[in-house]
N, C-alpha and C positions, 0 to 999 in steps of 0.2 A: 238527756235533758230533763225527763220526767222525773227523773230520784234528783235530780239537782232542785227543784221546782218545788218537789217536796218536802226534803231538805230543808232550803231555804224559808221554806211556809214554818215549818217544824221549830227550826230558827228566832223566826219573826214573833211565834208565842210564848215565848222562853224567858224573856223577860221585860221588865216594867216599859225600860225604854223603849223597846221593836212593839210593844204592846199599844203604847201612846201611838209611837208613828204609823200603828194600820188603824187607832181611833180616828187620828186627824185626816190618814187618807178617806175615810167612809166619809169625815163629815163634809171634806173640799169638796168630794162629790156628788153626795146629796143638796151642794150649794148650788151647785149649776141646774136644778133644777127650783130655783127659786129667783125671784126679781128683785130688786131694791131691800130694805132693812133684814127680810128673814133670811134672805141670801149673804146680805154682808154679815149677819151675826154668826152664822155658821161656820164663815170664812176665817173669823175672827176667832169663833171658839179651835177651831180646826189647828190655826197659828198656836194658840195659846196650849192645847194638849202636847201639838206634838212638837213646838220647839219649845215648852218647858225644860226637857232636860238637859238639849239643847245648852236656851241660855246659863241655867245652872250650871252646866261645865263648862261653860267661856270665862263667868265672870269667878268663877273658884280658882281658876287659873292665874286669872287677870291680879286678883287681892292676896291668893297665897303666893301665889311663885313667880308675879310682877314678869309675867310674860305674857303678848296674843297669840290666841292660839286660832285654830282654823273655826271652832264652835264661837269663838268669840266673832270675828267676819261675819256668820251668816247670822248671828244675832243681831248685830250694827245692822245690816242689810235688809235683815225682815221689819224692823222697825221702822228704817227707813222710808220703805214701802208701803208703812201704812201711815203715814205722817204726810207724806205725796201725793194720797189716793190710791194707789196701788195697791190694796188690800189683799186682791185674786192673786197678785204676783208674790206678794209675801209671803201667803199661807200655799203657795205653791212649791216657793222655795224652800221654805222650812221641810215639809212632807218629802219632797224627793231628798233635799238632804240627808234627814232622818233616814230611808229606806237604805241610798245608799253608804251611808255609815254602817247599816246592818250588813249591806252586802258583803262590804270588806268584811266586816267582823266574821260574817259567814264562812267565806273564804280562808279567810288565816283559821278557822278553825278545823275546814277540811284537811289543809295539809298539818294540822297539829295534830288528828285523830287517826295520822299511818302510824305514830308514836304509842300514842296512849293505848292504840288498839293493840300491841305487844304486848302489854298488861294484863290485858284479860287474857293471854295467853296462858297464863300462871294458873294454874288451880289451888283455889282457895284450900281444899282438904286432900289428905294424905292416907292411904292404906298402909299402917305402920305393923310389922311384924313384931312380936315380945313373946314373952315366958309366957301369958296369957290369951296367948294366938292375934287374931288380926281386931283392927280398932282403926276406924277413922277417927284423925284428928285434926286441927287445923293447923296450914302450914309455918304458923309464926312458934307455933310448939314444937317444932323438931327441932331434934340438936343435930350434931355433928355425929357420927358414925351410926345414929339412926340406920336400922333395916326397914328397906321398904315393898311393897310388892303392889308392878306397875303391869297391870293385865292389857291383855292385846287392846288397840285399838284408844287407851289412854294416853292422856298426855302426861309427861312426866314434871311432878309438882316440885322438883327439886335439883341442885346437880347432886351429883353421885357418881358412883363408879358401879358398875357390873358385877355382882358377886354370883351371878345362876343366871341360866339363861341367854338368849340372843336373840337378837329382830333386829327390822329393819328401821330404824329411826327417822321421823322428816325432820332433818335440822333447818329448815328454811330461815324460820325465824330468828337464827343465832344468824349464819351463815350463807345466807340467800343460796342455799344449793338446791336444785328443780329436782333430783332424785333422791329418794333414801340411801341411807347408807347403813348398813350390816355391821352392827355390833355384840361383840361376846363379852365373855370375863376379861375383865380387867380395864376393858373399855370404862373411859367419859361419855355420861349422857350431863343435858343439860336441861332445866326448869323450860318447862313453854313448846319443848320439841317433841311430837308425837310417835306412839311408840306403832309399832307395825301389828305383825303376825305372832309376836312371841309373847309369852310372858316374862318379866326379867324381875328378881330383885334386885336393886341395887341400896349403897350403902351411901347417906349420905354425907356430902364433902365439904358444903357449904351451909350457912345460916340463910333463911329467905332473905336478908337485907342483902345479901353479899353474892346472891344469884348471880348468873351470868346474865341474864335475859333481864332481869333487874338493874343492876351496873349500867348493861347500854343503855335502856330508859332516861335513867338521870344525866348520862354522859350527854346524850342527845338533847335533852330539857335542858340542861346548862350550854350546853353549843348553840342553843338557837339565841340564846340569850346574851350570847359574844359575838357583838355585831363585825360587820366586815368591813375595813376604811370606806368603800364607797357610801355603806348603808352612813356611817359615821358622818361624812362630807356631806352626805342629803339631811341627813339629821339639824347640823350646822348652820346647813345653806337657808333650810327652815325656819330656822331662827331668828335669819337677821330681814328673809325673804318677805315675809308674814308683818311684823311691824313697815318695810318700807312699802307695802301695797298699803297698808293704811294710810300711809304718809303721801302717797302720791292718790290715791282717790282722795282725800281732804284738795288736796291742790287742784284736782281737774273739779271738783266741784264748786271752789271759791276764784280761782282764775281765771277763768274766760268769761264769768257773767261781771266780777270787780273790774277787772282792766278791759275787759275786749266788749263789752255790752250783750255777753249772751245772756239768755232765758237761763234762768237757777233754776227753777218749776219747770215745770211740763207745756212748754205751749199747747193752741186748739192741734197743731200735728205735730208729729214728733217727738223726741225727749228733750228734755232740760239735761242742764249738764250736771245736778245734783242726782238725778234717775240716772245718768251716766257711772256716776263717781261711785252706786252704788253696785250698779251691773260691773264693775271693775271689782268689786271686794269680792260680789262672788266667784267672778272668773278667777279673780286671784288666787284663792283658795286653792293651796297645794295637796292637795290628798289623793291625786293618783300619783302625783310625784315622789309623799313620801312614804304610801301604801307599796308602793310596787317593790321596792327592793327588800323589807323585811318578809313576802308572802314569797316573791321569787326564794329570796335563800332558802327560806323555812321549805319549803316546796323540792328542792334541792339536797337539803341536808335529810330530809325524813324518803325519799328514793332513794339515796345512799345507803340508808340502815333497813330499810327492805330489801335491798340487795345483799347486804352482808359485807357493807361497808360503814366505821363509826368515823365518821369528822367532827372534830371536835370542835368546830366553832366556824363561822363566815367568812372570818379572816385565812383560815387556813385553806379554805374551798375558793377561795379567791387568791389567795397565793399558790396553787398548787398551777393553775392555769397558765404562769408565769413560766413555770418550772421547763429548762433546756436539757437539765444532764441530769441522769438519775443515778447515783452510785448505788451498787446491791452489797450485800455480806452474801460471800456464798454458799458456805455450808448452813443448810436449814432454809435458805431463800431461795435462791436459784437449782440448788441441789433439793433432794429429798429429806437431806441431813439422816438419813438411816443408814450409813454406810456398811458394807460388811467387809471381813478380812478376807484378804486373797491371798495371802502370802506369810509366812511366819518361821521362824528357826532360830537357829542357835550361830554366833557366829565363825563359829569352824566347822561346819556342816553344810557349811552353801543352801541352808533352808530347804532342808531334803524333806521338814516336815514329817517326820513320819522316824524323828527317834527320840527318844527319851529326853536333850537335852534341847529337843526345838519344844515339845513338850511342857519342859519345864519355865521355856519362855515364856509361852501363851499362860499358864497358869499363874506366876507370877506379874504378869502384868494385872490377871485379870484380880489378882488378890486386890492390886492398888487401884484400878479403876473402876470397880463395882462399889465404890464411895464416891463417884463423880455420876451427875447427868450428862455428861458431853454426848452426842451423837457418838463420835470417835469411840470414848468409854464403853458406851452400850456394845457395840460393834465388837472391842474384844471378849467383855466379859457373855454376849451370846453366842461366840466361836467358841471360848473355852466349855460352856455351857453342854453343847453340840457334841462336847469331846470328851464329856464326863471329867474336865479339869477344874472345875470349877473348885474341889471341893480338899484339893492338895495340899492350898494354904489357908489359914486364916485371913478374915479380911485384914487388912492392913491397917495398925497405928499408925495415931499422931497424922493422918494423911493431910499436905498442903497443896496448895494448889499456886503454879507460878501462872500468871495469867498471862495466856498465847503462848505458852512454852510447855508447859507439862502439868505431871503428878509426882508428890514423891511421897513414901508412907515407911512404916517400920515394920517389915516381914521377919520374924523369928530371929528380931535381934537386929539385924541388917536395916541399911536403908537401900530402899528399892526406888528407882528414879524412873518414870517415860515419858519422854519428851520426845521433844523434834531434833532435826539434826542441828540444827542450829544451836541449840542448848549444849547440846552433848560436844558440840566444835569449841566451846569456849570452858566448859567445866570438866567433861571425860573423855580424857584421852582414849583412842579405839583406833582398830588395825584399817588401814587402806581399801581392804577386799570390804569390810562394812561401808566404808563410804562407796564404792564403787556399786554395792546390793543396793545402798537408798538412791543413788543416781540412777539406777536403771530402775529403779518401782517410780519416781519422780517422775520419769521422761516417757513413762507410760501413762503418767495422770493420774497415780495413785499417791497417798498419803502414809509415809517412811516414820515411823515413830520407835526410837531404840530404846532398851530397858539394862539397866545398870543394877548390877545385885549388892554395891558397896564395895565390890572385890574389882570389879573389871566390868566391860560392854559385854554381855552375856550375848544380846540377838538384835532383832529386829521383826518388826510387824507390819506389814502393807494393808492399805485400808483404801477402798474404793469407795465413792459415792455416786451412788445416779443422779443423773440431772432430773427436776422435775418434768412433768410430761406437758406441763404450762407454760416452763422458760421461754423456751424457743419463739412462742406465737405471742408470748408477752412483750420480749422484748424486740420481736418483730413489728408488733403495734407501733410500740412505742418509738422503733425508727421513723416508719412511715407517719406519724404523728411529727415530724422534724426535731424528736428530740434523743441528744446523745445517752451511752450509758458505758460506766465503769464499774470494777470489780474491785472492792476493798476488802482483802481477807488475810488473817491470820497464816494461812495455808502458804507454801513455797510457791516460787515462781514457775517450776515445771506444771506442778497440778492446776495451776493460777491459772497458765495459758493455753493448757488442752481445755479446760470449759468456758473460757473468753472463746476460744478457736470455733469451739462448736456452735457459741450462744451469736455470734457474729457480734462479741462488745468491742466496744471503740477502746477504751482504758485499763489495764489490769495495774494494778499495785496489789502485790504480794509481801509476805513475809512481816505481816503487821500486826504491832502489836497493839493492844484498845487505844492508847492514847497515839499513836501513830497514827490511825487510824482518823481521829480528830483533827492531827494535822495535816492530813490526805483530803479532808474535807474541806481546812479552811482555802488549801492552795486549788483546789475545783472552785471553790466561791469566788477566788479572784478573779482565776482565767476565766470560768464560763457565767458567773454571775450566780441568780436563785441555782441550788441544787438543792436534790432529794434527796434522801438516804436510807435504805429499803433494807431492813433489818429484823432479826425475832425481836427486838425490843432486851434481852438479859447481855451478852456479852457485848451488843453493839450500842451501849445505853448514852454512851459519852457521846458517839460520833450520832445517832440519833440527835440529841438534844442539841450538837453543833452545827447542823443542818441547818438550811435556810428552811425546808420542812421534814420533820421525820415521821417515816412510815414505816410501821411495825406488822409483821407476818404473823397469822396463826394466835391472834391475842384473847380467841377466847380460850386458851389454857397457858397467859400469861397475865397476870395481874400487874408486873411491871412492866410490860410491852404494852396493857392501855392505859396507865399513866405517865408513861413516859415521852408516847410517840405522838404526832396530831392528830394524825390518820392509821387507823386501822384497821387492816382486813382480817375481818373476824373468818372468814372459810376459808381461811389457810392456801387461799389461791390465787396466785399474780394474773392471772387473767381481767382479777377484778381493779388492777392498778389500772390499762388503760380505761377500764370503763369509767373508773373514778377520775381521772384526767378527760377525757371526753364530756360527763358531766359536769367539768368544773370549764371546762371550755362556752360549753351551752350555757349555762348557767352567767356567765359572764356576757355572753350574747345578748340573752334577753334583760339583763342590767342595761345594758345599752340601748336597746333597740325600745325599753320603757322609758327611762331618762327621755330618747329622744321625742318618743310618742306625746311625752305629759308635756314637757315646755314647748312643742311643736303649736299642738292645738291649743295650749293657755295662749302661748304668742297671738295664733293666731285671734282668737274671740279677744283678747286687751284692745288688738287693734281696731276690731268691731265697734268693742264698748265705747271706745274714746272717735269713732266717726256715728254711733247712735244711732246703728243699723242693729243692735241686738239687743231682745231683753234677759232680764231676772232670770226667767223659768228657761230659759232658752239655756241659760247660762248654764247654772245648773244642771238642765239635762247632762248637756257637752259632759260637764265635770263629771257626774254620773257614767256616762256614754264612757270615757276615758279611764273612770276606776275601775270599770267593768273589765275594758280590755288590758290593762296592764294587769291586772289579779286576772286574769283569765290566762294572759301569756305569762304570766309568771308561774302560774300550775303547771304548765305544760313540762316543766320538769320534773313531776313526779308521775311522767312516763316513759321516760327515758330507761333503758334494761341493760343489764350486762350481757 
């Protein structure tokens, strides 16, 4: 309470306007200790400091963009009050309005500085290695394959890759991870993440604009800035809200003294119904109503990207909450996507592994798939690697790529094909005992990919993948959360249903190809309504985008997985999906539970104002009292943790 206190004082001196409004509060107070003219002049001067700025942004509103706005209300209103007599209640009004305008501003600035403070993450200057040994420079000077050297204990001012060296990294700040993680050669580091025990050079990857810790800044500054329907509807509601409370305090203050014979002024007790009409303009005044849901989001969306989650916008943190079925892609999502081979030969050798012509499989594959990134890819060409095969063939021409089917490429002349069996069932003909080899690696849960030399089906390669060690509890959350989940993969039906079997998923659809996959997702839209679609963001880029919301895994070492998807988990770990769903749940709570708070107690003080049981300052307060606690309950999301 004391740093907030602080803070806020800190705040209050920062500029012109919070500067007037602690001028005019000194002088309201210095006025109570004054009687008749030196008192009212003070009260008067007090009005005039601190609801100068005040009126200047009502009436600039009023003549440029022919809208009322809430500064224009308590302008009408303090004036009011000093035309009535009510001079104390005017310059009362003004001051606490003023104060609490600053509060909000306060407020929306705390949760804007989880953001900014990433920022200062980044180190201005760089230890740059050359032909002329070491030289700090500053970081908008490095290029691309710059060498740098990052000593224990610094943070590293760039991404890059590992070329010497290893420690321990805190990636928190990409990532939201609470422990380091141990990096060597060939390892990704990233700008803003602190380096451990080691010293490392690394070589950099990117331009400072193009940072990773950079990118999410902006991604997150632009998301707060993409309101979310509800914020929209308040937005709206304000509009038409705000002009009819002028409309109806004009009518309570000329209606019941023209028709009914009441007092317009102040009788000796009580209020007139024009000191009514005006105590309505202040009640009316919606500003917890339409502070609370921009500070909640904002508040929301910046604990998302301290955890190591980027949302990209209110709307989509408000749709996520919605979300019943979450479709995953499994290799790289639910798996580890690092798979290794377990199986490999020739096919007249029953995969005895261990002759010359299961040999020449694995080599040959690996000639054509050491031109691809697939998981799969990686997998052979590091088995061949393992076996000193690597280096039999040349890498492979011309290599294409059928998408969800295979590789094919041109090996000393030949073309070399590996695919799935699928492909191989409709273009190369192959013997029975091979199909009966991929049925039994299938229905063990592995992944059957055969390789064609141009001449005939030479073999077959089995390919395992581990499930991630997060699936299981993620999408166990996510049951117990009451929401469903399916598997959309590329991958055959046997391998589909041993890690549905294991993960306890509701849906598997196997044997899909990207645009399949699209269509897997519109026919989920119908039957279960909003779906999710939990993908790396690169091969699952369509059915992402055709998602009621897409969510991309692992994106900060994809650049189209965070333009592609709405939400992404930058630490590469599903655990953080229900946290992100749990958040988006809270976060929609206290949407509500503020809505009800602000038109609760406006309702109730209207009703006040129009029986002339409440004044001005009273008023005020309240409205005050009420900005406080909906920006107070709207923070309370940026403590929320994975």
């Amino acid at each position: 309470m004391i740093s907030f206190i602080k803070g806020f004082w800190r705040f209050l001196l920062a500029s012109n306007e919070t500067r007037l409004a602690l001028v005019g509060g000194v002088l309201l107070l210095i006025s109570g200790l004054f009687s008749g003219w030196p008192g009212l002049a003070l009260q008067l001067a007090a009005l005039a400091v601190a609801g100068w700025p005040v009126a200047r942004s009502g009436l600039t509103t009023l003549f440029k963009e022919r809208r009322f706005s809430i500064n224009l209300l308590m302008t009408v209103a303090a004036v009011g009050a000093v035309i009535i007599g009510e001079t104390p209640e005017g310059a009362s009004l003004v001051v606490l309005f003023a104060v609490a305008e600053a509060l909000e501003g306060f407020t929306a600035e705390r949760a804007h500085g989880v953001i900014s403070g990433l920022v200062e993450m980044i180190p201005a200057r760089a230890l740059r290695l050359g032909a002329g040994g070491e030289e700090w420079v500053g970081v908008e000077q490095l290029e691309i394959g710059d060498k740098l050297l990052i000593r224990p204990g610094e943070r590293i001012p760039m991404d890059g890759v590992i070329e010497q060296g290893g420690s321990e990294i805190n990636q928190a700040p990409i990532t939201g991870e609470s422990m380091p993680v141990y990096k060597t050669t060939g390892a990704e580091v990233f700008a803003g993440t602190l380096n451990g025990s080691g010293a490392l050079h690394i070589q950099v990857s990117r331009l400072v604009q193009d940072n990773t810790l950079t990118r999410i800044v902006h991604m997150v500054e632009e998301a707060q800035n993409r309101r979310a329907p509800i914020q929209r509807f308040i937005d709206r509601f304000a509009e038409v809200y705000t002009p009819a409370i002028i409309v109806l305090a004009a009518l309570v203050a000329v209606i019941p003294p023209l028709f009914f014979g009441q007092p317009f002024l102040n009788p000796v007790e009580g209020h007139g119904w024009l000191y009514r009409a005006l105590s309505l303009l202040v009640i009316g005044c919606p500003c917890a109503l339409v502070i609370s849901t921009p500070v909640t989001m904002l508040s929301a969306i910046s604990a998302a990207a301290r955890q190591g989650v980027l949302v990209k916008g209110g709307v989509h943190l408000e749709s996520l909450q919605a979300i019943r079925l979450f479709a995953f892609d499994k290799t790289g999502t639910l798996t580890r996507g690092q798979p290794a081979v377990t199986a490999f030969g020739g096919a007249d050798c029953g995969q005895c592994q261990d002759c010359d012509d299961c040999y020449d499989v694995l080599a040959l594959a690996c000639s054509v798939e050491r031109q691809s990134t697939h998981p799969l890819a990686r997998a052979v060409v590091s088995a061949a690697e393992n076996r000193g095969l690597d280096g039999r063939y040349a890498p492979a021409e011309a290599v294409t790529v059928m998408a969800g089917m295979g590789l094919q490429g041109a090996v000393n002349g030949k073309t070399v094909t590996v695919g799935s069996h699928r492909l191989f069932e409709a273009d190369h003909p192959h013997q029975k005992a091979v199909c009966r080899q991929v049925e039994a690696a299938e229905q063990n849960g592995q992944t059957a990919m055969l390789l064609c030399d141009g001449d005939g089906v030479r073999g077959m390669i089995a390919v395992a993948d581990e499930l991630r060690p997060d699936s299981q509890d993620a999408v166990r959350e996510l049951r117990e959360a009451g929401c469903q989940t399916a598997i959309l993969t590329g991958d055959n039906e046997a391998v589909a249903q041993a890690v549905g079997a294991r993960l306890g998923i509701d849906e598997i659809h196997a044997g899909l190809l990207p645009q399949d996959k699209v269509s897997a997702v519109e026919a989920l839209k119908a039957r279960h309504g909003a779906v999710a679609m939990v993908g790396d963001g690169i091969n699952d880029t369509p059915a992402l985008a055709a998602a009621s919301l897409g969510i991309a895994l692992g994106g900060s070492s994809s650049a189209q997985a965070m333009e592609t998807a709405d939400i992404v988990l930058m630490g590469d770990n599903l655990h953080l999906l229900p946290f992100t769903l749990r958040l988006s749940r809270f976060t929609h709570r206290l949407l509500r539970e503020n809505i009800a708070i602000s038109l609760g107690v406006k309702f109730l003080f209207l009703g006040l104002a129009l029986l002339g049981v409440t004044s001005m300052w009273m008023a005020v307060v309240a409205d005050m009292g009420v900005s406080l606690a909906v920006t107070t309950n709207g923070l309370r999301a940026l403590r929320v943790k994975a």
